[in-house]
N, C-alpha and C positions, 0 to 999 in steps of 0.2 A: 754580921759577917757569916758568909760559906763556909759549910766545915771545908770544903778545897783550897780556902783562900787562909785557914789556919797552919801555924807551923808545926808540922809533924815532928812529934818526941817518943822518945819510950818511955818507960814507966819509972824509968828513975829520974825523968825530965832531962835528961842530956838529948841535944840536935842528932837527928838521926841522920845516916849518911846525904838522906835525899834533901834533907832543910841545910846541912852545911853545902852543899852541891848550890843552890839556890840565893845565899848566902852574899856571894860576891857579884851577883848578877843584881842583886837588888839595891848595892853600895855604888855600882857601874850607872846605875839609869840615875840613881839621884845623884850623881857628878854629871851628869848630863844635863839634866832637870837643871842644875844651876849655877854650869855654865850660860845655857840658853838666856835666861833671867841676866846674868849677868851682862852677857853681850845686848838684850835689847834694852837696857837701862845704860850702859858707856857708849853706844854706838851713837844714837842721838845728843849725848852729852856733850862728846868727843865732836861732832862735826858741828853743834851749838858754840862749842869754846873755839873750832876752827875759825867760823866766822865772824865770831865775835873778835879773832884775834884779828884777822881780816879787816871788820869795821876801825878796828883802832889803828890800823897801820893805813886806811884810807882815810881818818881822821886827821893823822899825821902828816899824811902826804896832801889832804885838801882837797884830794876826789870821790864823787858819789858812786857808791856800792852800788853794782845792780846784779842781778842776779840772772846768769844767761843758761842759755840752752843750744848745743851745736847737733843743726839739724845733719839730714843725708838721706840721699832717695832711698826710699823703700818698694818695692815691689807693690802693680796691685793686684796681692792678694786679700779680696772681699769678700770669703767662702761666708754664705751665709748661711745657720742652722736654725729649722722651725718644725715647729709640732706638725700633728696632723693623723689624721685614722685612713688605713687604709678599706678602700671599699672597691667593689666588683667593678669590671669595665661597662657591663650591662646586669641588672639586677631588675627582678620584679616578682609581683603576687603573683601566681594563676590561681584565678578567683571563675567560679561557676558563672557559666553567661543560661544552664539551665536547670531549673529547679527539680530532686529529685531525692532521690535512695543510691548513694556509691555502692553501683554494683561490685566494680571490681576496683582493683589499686596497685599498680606494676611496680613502683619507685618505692624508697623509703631515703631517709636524709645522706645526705651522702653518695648520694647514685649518679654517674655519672651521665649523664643525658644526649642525643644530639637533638638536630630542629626537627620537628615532624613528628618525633617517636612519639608513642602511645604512652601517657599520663595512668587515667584512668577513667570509667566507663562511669555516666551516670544515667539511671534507668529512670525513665518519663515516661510511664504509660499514657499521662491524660495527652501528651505533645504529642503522640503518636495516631490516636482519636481525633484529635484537632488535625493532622495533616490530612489525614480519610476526609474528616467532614470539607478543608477546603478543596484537599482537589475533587470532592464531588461538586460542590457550589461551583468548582472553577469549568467541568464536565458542563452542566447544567446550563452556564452561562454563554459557554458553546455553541449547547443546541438552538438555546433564543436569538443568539447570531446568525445561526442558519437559517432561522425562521424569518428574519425581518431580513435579511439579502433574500429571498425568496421574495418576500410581500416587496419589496422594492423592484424586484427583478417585475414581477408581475404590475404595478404600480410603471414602471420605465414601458413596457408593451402598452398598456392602456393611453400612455401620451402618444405614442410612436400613430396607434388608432384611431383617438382624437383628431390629432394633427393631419393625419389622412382624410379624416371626416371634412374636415376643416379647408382642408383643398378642394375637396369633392363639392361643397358647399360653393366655397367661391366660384372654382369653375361652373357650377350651374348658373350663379346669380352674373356670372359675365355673358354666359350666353344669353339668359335671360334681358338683360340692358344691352344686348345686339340685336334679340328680335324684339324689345322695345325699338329702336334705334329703327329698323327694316319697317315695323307697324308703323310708326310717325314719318318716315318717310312713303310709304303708303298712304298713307292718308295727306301727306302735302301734294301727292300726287293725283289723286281722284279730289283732293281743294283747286287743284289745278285744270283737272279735267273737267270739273262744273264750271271754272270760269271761264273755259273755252267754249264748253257747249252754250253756254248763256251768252257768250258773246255772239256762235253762230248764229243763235236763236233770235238776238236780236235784230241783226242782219238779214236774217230772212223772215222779219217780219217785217221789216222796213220795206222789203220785197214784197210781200204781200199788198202792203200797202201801196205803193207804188203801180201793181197790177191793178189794184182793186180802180185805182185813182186811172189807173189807163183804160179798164174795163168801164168807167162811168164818162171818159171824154168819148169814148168809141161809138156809145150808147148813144150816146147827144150827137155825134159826128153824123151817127146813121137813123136817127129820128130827123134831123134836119132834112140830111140825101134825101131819107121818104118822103117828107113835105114837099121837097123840091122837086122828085123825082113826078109827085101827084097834078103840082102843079103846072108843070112844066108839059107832062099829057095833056092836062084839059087844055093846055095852049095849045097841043099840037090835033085834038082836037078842031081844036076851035082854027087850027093852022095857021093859028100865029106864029107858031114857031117852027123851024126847020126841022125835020125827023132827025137830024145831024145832033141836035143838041139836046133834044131827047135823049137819043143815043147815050152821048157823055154823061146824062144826067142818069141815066139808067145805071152807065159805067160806075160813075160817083157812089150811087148808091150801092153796087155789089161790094167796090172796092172798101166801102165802111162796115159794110156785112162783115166782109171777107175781118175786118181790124176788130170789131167786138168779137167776133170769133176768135180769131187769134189771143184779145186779150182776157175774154175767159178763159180760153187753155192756160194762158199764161199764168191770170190768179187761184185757178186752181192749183197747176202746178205749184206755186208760190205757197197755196194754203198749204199742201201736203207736206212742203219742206218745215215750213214753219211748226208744224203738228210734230213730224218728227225731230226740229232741233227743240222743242219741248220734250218730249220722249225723253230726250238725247239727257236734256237737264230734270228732268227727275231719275233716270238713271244713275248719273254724275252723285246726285244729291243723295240717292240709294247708297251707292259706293261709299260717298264720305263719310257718311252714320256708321256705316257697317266697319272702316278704319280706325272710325275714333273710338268703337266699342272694342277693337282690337287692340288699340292704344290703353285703354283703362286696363283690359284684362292684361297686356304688359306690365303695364306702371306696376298690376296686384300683384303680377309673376316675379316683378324686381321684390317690389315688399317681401313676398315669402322668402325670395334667396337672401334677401337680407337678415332674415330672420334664423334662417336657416343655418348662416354666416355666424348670427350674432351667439344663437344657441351653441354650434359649435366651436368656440374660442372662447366663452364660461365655459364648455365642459372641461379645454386642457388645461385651462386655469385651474379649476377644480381637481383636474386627474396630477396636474404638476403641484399643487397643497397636498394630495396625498403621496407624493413621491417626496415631496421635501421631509410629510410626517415619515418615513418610512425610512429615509437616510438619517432622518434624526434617530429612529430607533436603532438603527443600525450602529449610528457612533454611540447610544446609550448603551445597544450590546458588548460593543467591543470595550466599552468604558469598563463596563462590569469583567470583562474576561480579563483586563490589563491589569483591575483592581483584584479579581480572587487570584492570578498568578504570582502578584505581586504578595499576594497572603501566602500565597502554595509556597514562596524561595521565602519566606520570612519564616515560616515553621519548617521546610528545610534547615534553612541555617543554624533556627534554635535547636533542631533537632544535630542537624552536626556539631551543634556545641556537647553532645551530650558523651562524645570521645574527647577526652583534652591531651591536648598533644600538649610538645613543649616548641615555646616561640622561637627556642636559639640553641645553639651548645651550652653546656654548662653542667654544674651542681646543682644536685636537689639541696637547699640549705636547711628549709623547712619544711613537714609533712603535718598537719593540723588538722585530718581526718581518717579515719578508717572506715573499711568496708561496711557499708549497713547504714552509714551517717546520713541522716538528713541533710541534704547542701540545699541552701536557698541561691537563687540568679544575684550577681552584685553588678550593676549594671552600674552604678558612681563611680566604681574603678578605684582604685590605692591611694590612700591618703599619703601625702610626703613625709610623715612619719614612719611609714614602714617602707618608703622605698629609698630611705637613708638608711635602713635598718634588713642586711643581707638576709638575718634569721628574723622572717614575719610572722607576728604571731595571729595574722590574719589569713584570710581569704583559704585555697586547699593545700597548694605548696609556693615555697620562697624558690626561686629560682637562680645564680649566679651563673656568669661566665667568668672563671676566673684566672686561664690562662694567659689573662695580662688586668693588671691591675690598678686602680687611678688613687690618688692623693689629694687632695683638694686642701693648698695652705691659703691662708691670708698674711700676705708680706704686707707688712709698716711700711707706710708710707715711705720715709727716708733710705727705705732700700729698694723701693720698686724699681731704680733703673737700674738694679744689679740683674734681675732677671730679663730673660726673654727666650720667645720661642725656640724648641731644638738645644737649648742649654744642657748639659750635660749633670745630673746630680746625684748622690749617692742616697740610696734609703737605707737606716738601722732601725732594729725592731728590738726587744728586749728577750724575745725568746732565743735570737742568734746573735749573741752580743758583741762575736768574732767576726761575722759575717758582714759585708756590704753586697747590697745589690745595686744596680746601676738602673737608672730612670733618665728618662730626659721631659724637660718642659715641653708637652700639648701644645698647652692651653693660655693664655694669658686674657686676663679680662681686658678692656679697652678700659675700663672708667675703674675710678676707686669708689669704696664703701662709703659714703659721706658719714655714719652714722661711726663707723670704727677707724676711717682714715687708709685704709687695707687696699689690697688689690688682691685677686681673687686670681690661685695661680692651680694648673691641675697638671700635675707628673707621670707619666704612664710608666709600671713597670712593669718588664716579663716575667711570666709566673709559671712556666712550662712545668716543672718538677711540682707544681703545688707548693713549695713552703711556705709562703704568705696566703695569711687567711683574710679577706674579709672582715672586718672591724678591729683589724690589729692597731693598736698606739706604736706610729712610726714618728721616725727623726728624718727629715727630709735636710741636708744638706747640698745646697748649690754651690757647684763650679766656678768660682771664674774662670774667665783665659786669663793669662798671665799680657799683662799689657804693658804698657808706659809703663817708668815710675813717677810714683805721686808722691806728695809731700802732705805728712799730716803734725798739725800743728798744735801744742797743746792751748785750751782754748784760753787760759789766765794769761795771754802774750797778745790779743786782741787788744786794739785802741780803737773808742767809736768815739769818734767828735765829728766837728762841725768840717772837718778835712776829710770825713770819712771811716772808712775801715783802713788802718795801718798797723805797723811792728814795727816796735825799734831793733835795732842790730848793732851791734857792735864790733867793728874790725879789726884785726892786727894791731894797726895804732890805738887802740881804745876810743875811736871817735865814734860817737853814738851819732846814727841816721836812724831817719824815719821814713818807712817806704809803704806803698800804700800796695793793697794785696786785694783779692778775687777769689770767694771762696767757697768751696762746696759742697763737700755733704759734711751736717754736724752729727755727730757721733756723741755728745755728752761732753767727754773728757779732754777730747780732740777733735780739731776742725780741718777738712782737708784744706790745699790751699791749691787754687788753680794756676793763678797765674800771680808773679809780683817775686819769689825769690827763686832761686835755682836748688837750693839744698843743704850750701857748704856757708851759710850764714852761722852767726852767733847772734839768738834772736834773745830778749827781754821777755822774763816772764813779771808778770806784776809788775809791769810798767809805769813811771813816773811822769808824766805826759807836761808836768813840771820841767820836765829837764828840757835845755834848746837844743834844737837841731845843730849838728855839729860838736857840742861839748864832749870834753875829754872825761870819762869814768872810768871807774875801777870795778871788770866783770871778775864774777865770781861764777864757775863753770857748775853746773849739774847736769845729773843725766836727763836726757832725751825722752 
């Protein structure tokens, strides 16, 4: 025992004023003490002998005891209370995206922050060197750009060249197969003129001939006349004959002169033609040699322009392979200038990381370095155990927003249709145990937990003033609206048989029915009842399903 819990006396052991003061207060609670005792040992006695008295005067009368219950609409009020921590609306690490020495550090925990502001600086000299060296690589890969559109530029003149070459070629080799074309027509022309003069030539040897052949009757015509002419004298002579016919024979004879005369001029003349329609065809024949050597030298003038042709259409071939090589180089350049800019904005950025700003409004919660610190880059980002957790003991600083604030409960199954979205609920915390703040239901999950049965419900509350911190243990209580009234039934008044789900009742007259019921959320102790009685029933609790429909018993009332 306390010496506080002993009774103060003096020294002659008599109660001092303070232990008689005390005295009657200690006689008062144990009249108290067993009253209580006493009431809860007669109270059960007393309604045991009631109903027992009850049983006996139902003995008496020959009707079965049952024992009822008279219901009456209740309100539905379903306010339902559940745990839960409260946590930030938005929360995170800001963890180093570059590796360095914290130069400087503007915040410490507690600071209130907006988005943008300046964090703290972290010094990189090597990412500094790295951005020189690419945007020199990126400079460099420039100039090699410049230089292959140059060599392509120069490469596109050289086809434009070619290709002019290449016309100039054909156009020669067309004229060339036109005065081909002119020489073989030349030459079917002096083929033609030989076969005219051979024609002539034949002709006026046939002439010749002919002469020659008139030149040899003439001869004979005027050999004869002589003979005749000699003979025909000695006759006249001899005068046998008339001078008269002398005469004619004389005549005869001049007149055949006169026709060999005539017909040597004539085969003379004849030879001369025929000498020169000879002439005429070795001339002809001169001519044709001399076209058809003009012909080959053609045929060789096409050959060259063909060649000349052929040569200049490999060259743009060749000049257009080095313009393809040259556009290739060109997109190799710009591949490289796409690829070192794409380096140059990638060491930018890391280099912008090297100020950390803050991503939102909020609270600094946690600060896990100071000036001087080595920070390494955390490029995996915050494990879900520290971004449940407002104060992280990771990455440079924890960040919150916590001018409104979220609750995240898991409701039992059995009550998930008591919530839904915009519900109105009250949050208590233990540090303001007078205090409610008011929340309403976000969030509501669509599916439940299979693993807890749960539904996953999130409450936003306003936190303007700051009282609610982040990782507080809250009491989240939901609303209902005030609806219907329902009827809840205690669950020992339930009959499951081969009829179904029913309760018996009992009326006014004492006639016991059995009505069959529709039920719905069970609660344990009590089941609600949807449809089947209106309220103002007297239902059977531990029911006899022995008893008939209709029979008359003897209820015995308790409460509700």
């Amino acid at each position: 025992m306390e010496p506080d819990d002993q009774p103060i006396a003096d020294q002659a052991g008599a109660p001092t004023p303070a232990a008689r003061k005390r005295t009657p207060k200690v006689f008062a609670g144990a009249a108290l003490v067993a009253f209580l005792l006493l009431a809860v040992g007669l109270i059960p006695r007393l309604s045991q002998g009631r109903r027992l008295g009850e049983a006996v005067e139902s003995l008496k009368s020959g009707l079965p005891v049952v024992s009822v219950v008279r219901l009456s609409g209740k309100s539905n009020d379903a306010d339902l209370t559940l745990p839960s921590n409260i946590q930030a609306i938005e929360q995170t690490t800001i963890n180093a995206r570059t590796s360095g020495y914290l130069a400087e550090r503007f915040v410490d925990i507690g600071s209130k922050v907006t988005k943008g502001q300046l964090l703290a600086v972290v010094g990189s000299p090597e990412l500094d060197q790295q951005l020189a060296q690419t945007a020199a690589e990126a400079t460099k890969a420039q100039a090699g750009l410049g230089s292959a559109l140059a060599d392509s530029a120069k490469q596109l003149a050289a086809i434009s060249a070619a290709s002019a070459e290449v016309l100039r070629s054909e156009a020669a080799r067309s004229q060339a197969k036109a005065d081909l074309v002119h020489l073989q027509a030349k030459e079917a022309q002096a083929r033609a003129a030989v076969n005219v003069a051979r024609s002539h030539e034949t002709e006026l040897v046939k002439r010749e001939a002919a002469a020659s052949a008139d030149l040899g009757r003439a001869r004979s015509q005027l050999a004869l006349a002589q003979k005749t002419l000699g003979r025909w004298r000695d006759l006249e002579k001899a005068e046998a004959v008339a001078g008269q016919d002398v005469d004619e024979k004389q005549a005869a004879y001049e007149s055949c002169v006169s026709v060999r005369e005539a017909a040597d001029a004539t085969l003379s003349s004849a030879h001369a033609a025929a000498e020169s329609a000879r002439e005429a065809v070795r001339v002809a024949l001169s001519e044709v040699e001399e076209a058809s050597a003009d012909v080959q030298s053609g045929y060789g003038h096409v050959r060259a322009a063909d060649a000349v042709v052929a040569s200049s259409k490999a060259n743009v071939t060749a000049v257009k392979a080095a313009y393809r090589a040259s556009r290739s180089g060109v997109a190799s350049a710009a591949a490289t200038i796409s690829s070192d800019q794409a380096n140059v904005r990638r060491v930018q950025a890391l280099q912008s990381f090297e100020r950390i700003r803050a991503p939102f409004d909020g609270v600094i919660t946690a600060r896990n370095v100071d000036t001087g610190d080595l920070v390494n880059s955390s490029p995996g980002g915050t494990g879900a155990s520290d971004q449940a957790n407002a104060v992280t003991r990771s990455g440079l600083f924890g960040l919150a927003k916590t001018d409104a604030l979220r609750a995240q409960i898991n409701v039992p199954e059995d009550s998930a249709s008591l919530v839904h979205e915009g519900q109105a609920t009250e949050v208590t915390v233990d540090e303001y145990p007078r205090r409610i703040f008011k929340g309403l239901v976000f969030h509501v999950s669509g599916a439940l937990d299979t693993a807890s049965r749960t539904l996953l419900v999130e409450v936003r509350v306003p936190n303007l003033d700051g009282s609610l911190k982040p990782g507080m243990y809250a009491k989240i209580k939901f609303l209902s609206s005030r609806g219907p009234s329902i009827l809840w039934l205690p669950a020992n008044a339930l009959i499951f048989n081969a009829s179904g789900t029913r309760v018996a009742v009992v009326d006014e007259a004492g006639i016991l029915r059995y009505l069959p019921v529709r039920l719905g959320r069970d609660l344990g102790d009590r089941i609600e009842i949807l449809d089947g009685l209106t309220g103002t029933e007297r239902v059977v609790t531990n029911p006899d399903d022995s008893i008939p429909d209709g029979a008359r018993v003897k209820p015995v009332e308790e409460h509700a």
